[in-house]
C-alpha positions as CSV (number, residue, x, y, z in Angstrom):
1,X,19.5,-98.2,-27.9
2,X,22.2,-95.7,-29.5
3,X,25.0,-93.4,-27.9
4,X,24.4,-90.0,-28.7
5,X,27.8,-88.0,-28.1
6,X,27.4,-84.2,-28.4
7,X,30.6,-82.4,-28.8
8,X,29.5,-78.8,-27.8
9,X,32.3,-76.6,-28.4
10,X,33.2,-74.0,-26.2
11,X,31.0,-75.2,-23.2
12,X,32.1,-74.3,-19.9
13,X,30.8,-75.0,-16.5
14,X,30.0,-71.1,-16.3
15,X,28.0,-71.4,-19.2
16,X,25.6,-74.3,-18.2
17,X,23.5,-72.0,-16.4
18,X,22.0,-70.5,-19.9
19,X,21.8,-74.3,-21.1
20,X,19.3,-76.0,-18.7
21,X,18.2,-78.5,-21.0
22,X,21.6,-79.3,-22.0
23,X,22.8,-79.1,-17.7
24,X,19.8,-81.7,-17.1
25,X,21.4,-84.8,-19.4
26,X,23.9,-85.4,-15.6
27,X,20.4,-85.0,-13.6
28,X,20.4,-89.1,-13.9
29,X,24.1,-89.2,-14.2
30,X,27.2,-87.3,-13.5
31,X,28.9,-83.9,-14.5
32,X,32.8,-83.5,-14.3
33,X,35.7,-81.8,-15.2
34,X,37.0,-82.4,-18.5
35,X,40.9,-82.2,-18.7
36,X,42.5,-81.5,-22.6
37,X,45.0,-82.0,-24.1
38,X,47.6,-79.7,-25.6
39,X,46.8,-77.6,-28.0
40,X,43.1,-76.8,-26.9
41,X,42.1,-77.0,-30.5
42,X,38.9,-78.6,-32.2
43,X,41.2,-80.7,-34.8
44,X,43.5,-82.0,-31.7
45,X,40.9,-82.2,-29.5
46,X,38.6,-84.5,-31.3
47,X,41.5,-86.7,-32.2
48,X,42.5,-87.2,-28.5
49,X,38.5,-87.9,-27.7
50,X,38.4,-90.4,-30.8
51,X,41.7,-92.2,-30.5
52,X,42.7,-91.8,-26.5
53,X,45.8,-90.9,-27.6
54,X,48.2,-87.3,-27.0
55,X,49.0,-85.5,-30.1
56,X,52.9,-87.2,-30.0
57,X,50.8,-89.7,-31.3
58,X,48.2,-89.5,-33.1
59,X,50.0,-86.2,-34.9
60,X,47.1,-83.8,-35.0
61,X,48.8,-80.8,-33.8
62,X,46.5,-78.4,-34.6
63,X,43.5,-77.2,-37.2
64,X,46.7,-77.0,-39.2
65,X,50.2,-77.2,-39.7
66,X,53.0,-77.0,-42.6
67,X,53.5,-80.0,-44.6
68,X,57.0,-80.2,-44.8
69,X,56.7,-82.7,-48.0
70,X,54.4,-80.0,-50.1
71,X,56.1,-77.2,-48.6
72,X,52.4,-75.7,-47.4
73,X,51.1,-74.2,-44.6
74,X,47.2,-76.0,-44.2
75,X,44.7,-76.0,-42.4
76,X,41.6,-77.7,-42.2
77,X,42.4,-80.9,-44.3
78,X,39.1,-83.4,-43.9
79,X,40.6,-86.7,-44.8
80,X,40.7,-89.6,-41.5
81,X,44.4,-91.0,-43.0
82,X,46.0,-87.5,-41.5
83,X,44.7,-89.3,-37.7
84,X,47.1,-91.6,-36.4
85,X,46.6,-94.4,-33.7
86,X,43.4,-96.6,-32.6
87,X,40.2,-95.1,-33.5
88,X,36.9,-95.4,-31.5
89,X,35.0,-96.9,-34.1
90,X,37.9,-99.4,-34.6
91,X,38.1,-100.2,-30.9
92,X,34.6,-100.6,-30.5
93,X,33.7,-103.4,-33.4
94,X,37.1,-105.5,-32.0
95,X,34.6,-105.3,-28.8
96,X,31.3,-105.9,-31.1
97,X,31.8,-107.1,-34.4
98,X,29.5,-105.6,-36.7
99,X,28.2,-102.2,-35.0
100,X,27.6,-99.0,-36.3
101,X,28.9,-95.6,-36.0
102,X,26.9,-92.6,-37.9
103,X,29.3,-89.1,-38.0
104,X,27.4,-85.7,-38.5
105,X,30.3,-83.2,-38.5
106,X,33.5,-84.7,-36.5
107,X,36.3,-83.5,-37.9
108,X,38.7,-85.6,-40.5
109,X,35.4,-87.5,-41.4
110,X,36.1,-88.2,-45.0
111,X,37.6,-91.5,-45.6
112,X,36.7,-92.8,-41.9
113,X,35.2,-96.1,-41.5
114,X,32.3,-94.7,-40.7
115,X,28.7,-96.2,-41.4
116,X,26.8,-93.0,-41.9
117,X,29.2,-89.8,-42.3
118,X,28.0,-86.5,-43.2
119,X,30.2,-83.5,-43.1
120,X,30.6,-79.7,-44.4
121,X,32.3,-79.9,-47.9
122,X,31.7,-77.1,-50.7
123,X,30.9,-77.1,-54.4
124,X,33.9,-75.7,-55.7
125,X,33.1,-74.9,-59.3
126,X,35.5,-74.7,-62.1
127,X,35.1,-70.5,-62.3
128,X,36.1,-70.2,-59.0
129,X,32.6,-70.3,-56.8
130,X,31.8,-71.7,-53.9
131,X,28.4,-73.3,-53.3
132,X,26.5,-75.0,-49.8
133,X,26.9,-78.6,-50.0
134,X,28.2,-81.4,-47.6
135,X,29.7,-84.5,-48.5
136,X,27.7,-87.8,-47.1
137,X,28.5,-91.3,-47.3
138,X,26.7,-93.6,-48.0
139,X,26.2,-91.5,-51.1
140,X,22.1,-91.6,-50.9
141,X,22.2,-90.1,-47.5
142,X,23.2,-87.1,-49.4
143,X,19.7,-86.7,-50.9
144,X,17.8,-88.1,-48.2
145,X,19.1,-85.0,-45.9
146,X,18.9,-82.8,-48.4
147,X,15.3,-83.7,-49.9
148,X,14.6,-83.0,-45.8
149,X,16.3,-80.4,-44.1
150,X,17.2,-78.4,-47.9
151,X,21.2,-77.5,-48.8
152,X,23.4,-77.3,-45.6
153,X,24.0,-73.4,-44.7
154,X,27.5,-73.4,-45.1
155,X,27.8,-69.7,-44.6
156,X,25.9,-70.0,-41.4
157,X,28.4,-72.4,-40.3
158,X,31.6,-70.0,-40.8
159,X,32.0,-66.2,-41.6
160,X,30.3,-62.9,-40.8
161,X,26.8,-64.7,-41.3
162,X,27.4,-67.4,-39.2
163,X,24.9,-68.4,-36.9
164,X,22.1,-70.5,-35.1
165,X,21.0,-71.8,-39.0
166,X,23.8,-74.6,-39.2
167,X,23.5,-75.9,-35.7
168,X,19.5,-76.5,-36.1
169,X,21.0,-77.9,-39.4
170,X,23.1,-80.4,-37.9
171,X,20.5,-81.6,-35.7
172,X,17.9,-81.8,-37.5
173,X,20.4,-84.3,-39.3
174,X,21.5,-86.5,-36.4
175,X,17.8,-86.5,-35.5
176,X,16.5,-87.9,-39.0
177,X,20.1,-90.5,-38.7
178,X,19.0,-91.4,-35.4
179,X,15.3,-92.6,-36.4
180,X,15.5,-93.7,-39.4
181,X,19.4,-95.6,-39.3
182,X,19.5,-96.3,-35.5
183,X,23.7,-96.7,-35.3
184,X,24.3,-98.0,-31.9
185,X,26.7,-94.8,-31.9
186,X,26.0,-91.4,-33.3
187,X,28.4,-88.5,-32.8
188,X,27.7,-85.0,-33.4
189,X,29.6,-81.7,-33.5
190,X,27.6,-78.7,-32.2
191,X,29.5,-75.8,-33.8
192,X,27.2,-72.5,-32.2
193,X,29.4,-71.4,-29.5
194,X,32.7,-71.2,-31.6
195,X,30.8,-67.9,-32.8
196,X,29.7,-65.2,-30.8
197,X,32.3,-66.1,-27.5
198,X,35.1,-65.1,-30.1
199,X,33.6,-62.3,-31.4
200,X,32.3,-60.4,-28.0
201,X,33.9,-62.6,-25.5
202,X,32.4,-65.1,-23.2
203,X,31.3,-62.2,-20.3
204,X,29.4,-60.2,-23.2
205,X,25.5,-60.9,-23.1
206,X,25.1,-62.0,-26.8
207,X,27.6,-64.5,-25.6
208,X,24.9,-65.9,-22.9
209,X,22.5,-65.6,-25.5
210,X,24.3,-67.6,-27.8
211,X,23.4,-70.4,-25.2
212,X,20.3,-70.5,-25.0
213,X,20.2,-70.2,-28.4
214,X,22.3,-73.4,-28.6
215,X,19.7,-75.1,-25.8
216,X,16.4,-74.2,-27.7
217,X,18.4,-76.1,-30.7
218,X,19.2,-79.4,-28.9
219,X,16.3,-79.8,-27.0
220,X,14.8,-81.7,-29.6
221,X,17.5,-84.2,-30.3
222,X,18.1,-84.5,-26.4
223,X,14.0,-84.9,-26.0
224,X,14.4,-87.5,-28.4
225,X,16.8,-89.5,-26.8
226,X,15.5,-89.6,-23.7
227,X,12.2,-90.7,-25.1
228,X,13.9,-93.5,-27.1
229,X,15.8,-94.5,-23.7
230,X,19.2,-93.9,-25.8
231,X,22.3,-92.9,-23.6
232,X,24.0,-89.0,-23.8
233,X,27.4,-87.9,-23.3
234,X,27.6,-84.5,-23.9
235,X,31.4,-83.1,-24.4
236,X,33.5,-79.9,-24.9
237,X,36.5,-79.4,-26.6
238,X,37.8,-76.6,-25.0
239,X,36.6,-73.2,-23.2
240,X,36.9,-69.8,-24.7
241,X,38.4,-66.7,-22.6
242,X,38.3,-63.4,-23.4
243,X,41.1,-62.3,-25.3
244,X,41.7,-59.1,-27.1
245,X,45.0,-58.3,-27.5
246,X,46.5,-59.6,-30.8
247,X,49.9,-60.5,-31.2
248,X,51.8,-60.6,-34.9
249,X,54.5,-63.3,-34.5
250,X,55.1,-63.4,-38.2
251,X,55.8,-60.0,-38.9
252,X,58.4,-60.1,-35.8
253,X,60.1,-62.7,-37.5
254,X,60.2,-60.9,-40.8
255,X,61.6,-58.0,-38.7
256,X,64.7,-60.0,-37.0
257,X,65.0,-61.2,-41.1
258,X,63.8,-64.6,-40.8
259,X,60.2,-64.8,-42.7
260,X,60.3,-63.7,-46.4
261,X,57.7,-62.8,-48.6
262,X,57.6,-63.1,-52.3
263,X,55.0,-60.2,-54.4
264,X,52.7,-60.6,-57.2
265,X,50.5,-57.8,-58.7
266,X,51.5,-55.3,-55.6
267,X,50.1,-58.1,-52.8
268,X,52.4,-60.3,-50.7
269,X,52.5,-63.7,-50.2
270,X,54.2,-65.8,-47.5
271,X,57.0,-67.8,-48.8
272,X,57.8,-70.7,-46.6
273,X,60.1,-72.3,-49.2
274,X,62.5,-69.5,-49.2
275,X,61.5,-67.9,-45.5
276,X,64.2,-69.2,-42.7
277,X,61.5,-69.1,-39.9
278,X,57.9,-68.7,-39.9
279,X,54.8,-69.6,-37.7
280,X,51.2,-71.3,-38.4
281,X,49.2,-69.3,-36.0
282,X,46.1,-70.8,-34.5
283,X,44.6,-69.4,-31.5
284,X,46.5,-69.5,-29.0
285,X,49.4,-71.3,-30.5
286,X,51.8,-70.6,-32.9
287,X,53.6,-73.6,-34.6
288,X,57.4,-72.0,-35.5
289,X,59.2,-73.7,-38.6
290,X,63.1,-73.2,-38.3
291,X,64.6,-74.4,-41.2
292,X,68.3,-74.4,-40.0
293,X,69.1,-75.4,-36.7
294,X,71.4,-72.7,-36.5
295,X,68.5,-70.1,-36.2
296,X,66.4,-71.5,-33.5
297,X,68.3,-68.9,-31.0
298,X,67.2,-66.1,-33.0
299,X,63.9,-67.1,-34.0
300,X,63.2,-68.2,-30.1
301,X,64.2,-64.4,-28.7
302,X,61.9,-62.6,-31.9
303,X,59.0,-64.0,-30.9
304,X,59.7,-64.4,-26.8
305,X,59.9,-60.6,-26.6
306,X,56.5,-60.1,-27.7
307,X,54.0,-58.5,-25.7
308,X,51.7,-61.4,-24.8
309,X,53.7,-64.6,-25.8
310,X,53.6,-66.3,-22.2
311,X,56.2,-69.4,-23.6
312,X,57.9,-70.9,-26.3
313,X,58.5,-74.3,-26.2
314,X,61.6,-76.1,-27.4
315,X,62.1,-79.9,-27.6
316,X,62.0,-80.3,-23.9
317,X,59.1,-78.4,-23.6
318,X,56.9,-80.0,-26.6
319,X,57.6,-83.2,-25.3
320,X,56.9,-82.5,-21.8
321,X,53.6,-81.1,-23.4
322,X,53.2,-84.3,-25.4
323,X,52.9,-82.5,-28.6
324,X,56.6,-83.5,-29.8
325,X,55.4,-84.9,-33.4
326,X,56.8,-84.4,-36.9
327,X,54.6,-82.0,-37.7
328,X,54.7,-79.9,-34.7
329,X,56.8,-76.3,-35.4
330,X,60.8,-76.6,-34.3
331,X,59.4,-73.8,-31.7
332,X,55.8,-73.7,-30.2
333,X,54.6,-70.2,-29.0
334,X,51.7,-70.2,-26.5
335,X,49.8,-66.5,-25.4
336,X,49.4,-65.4,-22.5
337,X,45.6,-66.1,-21.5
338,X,44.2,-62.7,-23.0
339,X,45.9,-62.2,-26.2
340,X,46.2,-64.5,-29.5
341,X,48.4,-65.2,-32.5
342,X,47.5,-63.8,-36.0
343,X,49.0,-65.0,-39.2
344,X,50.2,-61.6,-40.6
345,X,53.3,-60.9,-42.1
346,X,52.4,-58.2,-44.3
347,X,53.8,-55.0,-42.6
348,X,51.1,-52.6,-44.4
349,X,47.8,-53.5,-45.2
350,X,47.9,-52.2,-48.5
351,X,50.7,-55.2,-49.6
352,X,47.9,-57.7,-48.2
353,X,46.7,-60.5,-50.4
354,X,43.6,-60.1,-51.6
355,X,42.5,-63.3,-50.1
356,X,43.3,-62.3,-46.6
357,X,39.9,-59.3,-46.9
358,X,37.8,-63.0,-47.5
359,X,36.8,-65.8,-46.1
360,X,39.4,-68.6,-47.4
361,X,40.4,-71.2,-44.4
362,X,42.2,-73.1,-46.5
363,X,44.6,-70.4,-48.0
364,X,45.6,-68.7,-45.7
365,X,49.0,-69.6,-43.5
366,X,47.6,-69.5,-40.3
367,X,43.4,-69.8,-38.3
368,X,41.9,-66.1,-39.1
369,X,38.9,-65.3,-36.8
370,X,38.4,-62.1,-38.4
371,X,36.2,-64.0,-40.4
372,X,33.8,-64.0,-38.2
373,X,32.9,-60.4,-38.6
374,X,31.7,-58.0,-41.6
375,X,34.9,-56.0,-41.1
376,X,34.7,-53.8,-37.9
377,X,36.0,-50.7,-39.3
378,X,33.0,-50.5,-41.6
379,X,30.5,-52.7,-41.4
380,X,27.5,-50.9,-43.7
381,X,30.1,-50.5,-46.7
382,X,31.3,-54.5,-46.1
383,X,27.5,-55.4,-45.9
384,X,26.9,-53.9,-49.7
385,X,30.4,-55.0,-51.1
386,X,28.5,-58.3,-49.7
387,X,25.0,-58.0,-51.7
388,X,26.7,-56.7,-54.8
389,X,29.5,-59.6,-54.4
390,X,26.3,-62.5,-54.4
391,X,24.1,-60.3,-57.1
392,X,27.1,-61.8,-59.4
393,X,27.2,-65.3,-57.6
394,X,23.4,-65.5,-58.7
395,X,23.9,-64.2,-62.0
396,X,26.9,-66.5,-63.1
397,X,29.7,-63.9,-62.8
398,X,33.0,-63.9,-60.9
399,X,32.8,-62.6,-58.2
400,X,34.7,-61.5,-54.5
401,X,33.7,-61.5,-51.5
402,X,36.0,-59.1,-49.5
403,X,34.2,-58.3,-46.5
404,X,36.5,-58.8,-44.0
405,X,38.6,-56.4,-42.1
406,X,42.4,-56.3,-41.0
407,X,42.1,-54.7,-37.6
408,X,42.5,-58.0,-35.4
409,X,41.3,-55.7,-32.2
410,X,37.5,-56.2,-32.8
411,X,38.4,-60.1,-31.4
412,X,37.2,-60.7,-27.8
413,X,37.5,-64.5,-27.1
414,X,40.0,-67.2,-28.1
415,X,41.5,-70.5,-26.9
416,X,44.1,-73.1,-27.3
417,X,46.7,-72.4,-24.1
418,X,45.3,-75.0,-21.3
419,X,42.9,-73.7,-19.3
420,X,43.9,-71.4,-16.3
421,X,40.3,-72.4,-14.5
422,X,38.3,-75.0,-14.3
423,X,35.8,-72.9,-14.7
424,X,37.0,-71.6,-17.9
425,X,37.7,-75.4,-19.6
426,X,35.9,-77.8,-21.1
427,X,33.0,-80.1,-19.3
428,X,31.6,-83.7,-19.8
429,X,28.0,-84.7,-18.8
430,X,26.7,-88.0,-18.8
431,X,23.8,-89.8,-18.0
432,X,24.9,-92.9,-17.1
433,X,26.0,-92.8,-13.0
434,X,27.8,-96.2,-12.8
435,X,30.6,-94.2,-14.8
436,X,30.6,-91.6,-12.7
437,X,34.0,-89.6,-11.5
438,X,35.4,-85.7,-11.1
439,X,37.8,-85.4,-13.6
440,X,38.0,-87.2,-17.2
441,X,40.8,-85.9,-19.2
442,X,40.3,-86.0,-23.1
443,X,42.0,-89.3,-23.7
444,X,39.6,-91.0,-21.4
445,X,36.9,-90.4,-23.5
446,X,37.3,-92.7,-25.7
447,X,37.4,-95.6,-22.9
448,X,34.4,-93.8,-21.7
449,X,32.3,-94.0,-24.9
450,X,33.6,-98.0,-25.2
451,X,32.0,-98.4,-22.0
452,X,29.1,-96.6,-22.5
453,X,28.7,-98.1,-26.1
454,X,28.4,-101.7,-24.2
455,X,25.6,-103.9,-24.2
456,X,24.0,-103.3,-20.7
C-alpha cells in the first residue's frame, strides 16, 4: 500500500465543484480547511508541507530571493541543501527504517534523499538552446519514462504554450512509479491550475474549464489508487484571486533614488551591487533589500505610498509573520488582494533587457507571469516571431524567442498575501476518516503524511 500525495496548486473549495473526481477522494474520508503559511508561494509552501516548519526556519522565503553572498537576485534554484529543518522523508524512515519515497515534481528535488526523483530540468546547450528534458534519479528512471511517456513538454509546463500536456505528463509518470516501483510514499505536483487562474482570473470560464481539464487528467492515477487500496491526500498550496492591477515597486524605488541600474548595448540591467534599495517581486510579495540601515525610512515610505501595497513589514512585522530569516528582504511588501508586484525597474520599455520580452525564470530579478501569455498587445505578430524563432532551433541556429509583452495589465489572478476567504485558500482532502478535523494548517501536513504513511 503507498501514499499518494497530490499537491494541486491553486485548488480552492470553490473550485471542487468542476473537479468531482478529485472532490470524491474525502467521500470515504474528510475535507478541511487548509491554513498556509506566509508567503503563499509554491517554493515556501512545499517546504512548510515537507518539513512542518515556518519559513524562520526552514528559510524558504519565497520562489526566490537575493543571495547576499553572490550578490544575485534568484529564483527557482532546485537543489534540497537551500531547505532547512527535518524533512518528511527523514522523519518517516527514523519511524520505518528502510522505506521509500518516489518525488515527481516537488520543488528543490535535486540532491534530496529521495528514492525515485524526477523533476523538470532543461538541456542547456553550449550555443545557448534550451531543450525538454527532466532530470531523474536513479539515472535509468530517466530512460524508462522517457522510452514511455516520450521527452517531458517543458514548454507546456511554463510559458505562453503552457497547458494540459505536462500535467497528463506528470501523471502518466507517477502512474508508471507507482506500478512498477511501489514507494510506500509517492508525491506529486499537479502544476495545471497555476495557468489559466492567472491569466483570466479564477471567475473567468476557461478558468473552470481548466478544472475539469485538471479532473479528466487525474482520474486515472486516482482510479488507480483506489483500485490498488493505496491511501490519497490531495493538497493545495495556495488559492489564486483575481488580481489585475500591477504595481511597479522597483521603479518607485529608482524614483526616490534608491535602485540603480547599470546599461549595456542601450538595455538596462538591475544592479543590486551598486543599487541602495531594491525588491525581488513575487506575487504578492515583494522582498526589499536595504543595504544601509540608514535608508530603511525612505525606502519604507517609496513603496508604502503605492497604489495597492496593503503593508510593509519591518522586523516586528516579519517575525510576527514568521518569515524573519536571513534571506528575507530588510522590508517585506504585501498587495492588497487585487493587485501584484512586478519586477520592473526600467522606466521606458525601450531600455528593457532583451531578456525581460522571453521566457527566462532564472534571470530575471523578480517572478514574471507575463510569461504566460504570447504578448497581449499583439498576439498574431508574437505567434510568427514564435515559428520563425523555432524554424532556427530546428535548424541549428541561434535563435530568440521574444514573445512576451511588457503590459502587466493582461494579468487577472495572483497569490501570495494570506488568504482573505476560506473560500479563496487552499484545501486538503483525505481519504482516511480516523484523521479527520476542520482545519490543518501547512505545517501539519507533514505530521499528517507520518501518520497516514504508518503501517495500519
Amino acid at each position: 500500500m503507498t501514499l499518494v500525495v497530490l499537491d494541486i496548486v491553486g485548488l480552492t473549495p470553490r473550485l471542487l465543484r468542476h473537479t468531482p473526481t478529485i472532490g470524491s477522494v474525502a467521500d470515504t474520508g474528510f475535507q478541511a480547511q487548509l491554513t498556509p503559511t506566509f508567503p503563499a508561494l509554491t517554493c515556501t509552501a512545499q517546504a512548510g508541507m515537507l518539513t512542518g516548519a515556518d519559513p524562520a526556519e526552514h528559510g524558504i522565503v519565497g520562489n526566490g530571493w537575493y543571495f547576499r553572498d553572490l550578490g544575485e537576485p534568484l529564483l527557482w534554484r532546485q537543489h534540497n541543501r537551500l531547505v532547512g529543518g527535518d524533512l518528511f522523508w527523514n522523519a518517516l524512515r527514523r519511524r520505518q527504517p528502510g522505506a521509500t519515497v518516489a518525488n515527481v515534481c516537488w520543488w528543490y528535488a535535486m540532491g534530496a534523499a529521495t528514492d525515485w526523483t524526477v523533476t523538470p530540468r532543461p538541456v542547456y546547450r553550449a550555443d545557448g538552446r534550451k531543450d525538454p528534458d527532466f532530470y531523474a534519479r536513479p539515472p535509468e528512471l530517466h530512460d524508462e519514462l522517457t522510452s514511455r511517456l516520450g521527452a517531458f513538454p517543458l514548454f507546456h509546463y511554463w510559458g505562453p504554450t503552457a497547458s494540459i500536456k505536462s500535467t497528463r505528463w506528470i501523471v502518466a509518470a507517477a502512474g508508471r512509479i507507482l506500478a512498477a516501483h511501489r514507494p510506500d510514499v509517492l508525491l506529486v505536483y499537479v502544476p495545471h491550475l497555476d495557468y489559466d487562474l492567472q491569466r483570466y482570473g479564477p471567475d473567468d470560464s476557461r478558468a473552470a474549464a481548466a478544472a475539469g481539464e485538471l479532473d479528466t487528467a487525474l482520474s486515472p492515477l486516482i482510479d488507480a489508487c483506489r483500485a490498488r487500496g493505496d491511501d490519497l491526500l490531495c493538497v493545495s498550496e495556495y488559492g489564486i484571486t483575481r488580481a489585475a492591477k500591477p504595481v511597479h515597486v522597483n521603479r518607485a524605488l529608482r524614483a526616490a533614488g534608491l535602485l540603480e541600474a547599470h546599461t549595456q548595448d542601450g538595455m538596462e540591467y538591475l544592479d543590486p551591487w551598486a543599487s541602495r534599495a531594491f525588491a525581488v517581486a513575487d506575487h504578492q510579495i515583494a522582498h526589499i533589500y536595504v543595504a544601509d540601515p540608514a535608508d530603511l525610512p525612505r525606502a519604507r515610505a517609496a513603496v508604502a505610498e503605492l497604489d495597492g501595497v496593503d503593508e510593509v513589514l519591518d522586523a516586528e512585522g516579519k517575525a510576527r509573520l514568521s518569515i524573519d530569516h536571513d534571506r528575507a528582504g530588510d522590508l517585506v511588501a504585501v498587495a492588497e488582494p487585487d493587485a501584484w508586484f512586478t519586477y520592473y525597474y526600467w522606466q521606458h520599455d525601450d531600455r528593457a533587457p532583451d531578456l525581460a520580452r522571453t521566457v527566462e525564470i532564472h534571470r530575471k530579478p523578480g517572478y514574471d507571469p507575463m510569461e504566460l501569455f504570447f504578448d497581449p498587445a499583439n498576439p498574431r505578430a508574437a505567434r510568427i516571431r514564435a515559428a520563425k524563432a523555432l524554424a532556427r532551433k530546428k535548424a541549428g541556429l541561434r535563435y530568440r524567442m521574444d514573445v512576451v509583452g511588457l503590459d502587466a495589465s493582461a494579468v487577472r489572478g495572483s497569490h501570495g498575501r494570506l488568504p482573505d476567504s476560506a473560500d479563496d485558500g487552499p484545501v486538503l482532502l483525505c481519504s482516511r476518516p480516523e484523521f479527520a478535523r476542520e482545519k490543518v494548517a501547512a505545517t501539519d501536513v507533514k505530521g499528517l503524511m507520518l501518520g497516514l504513511a504508518s503501517p495500519r
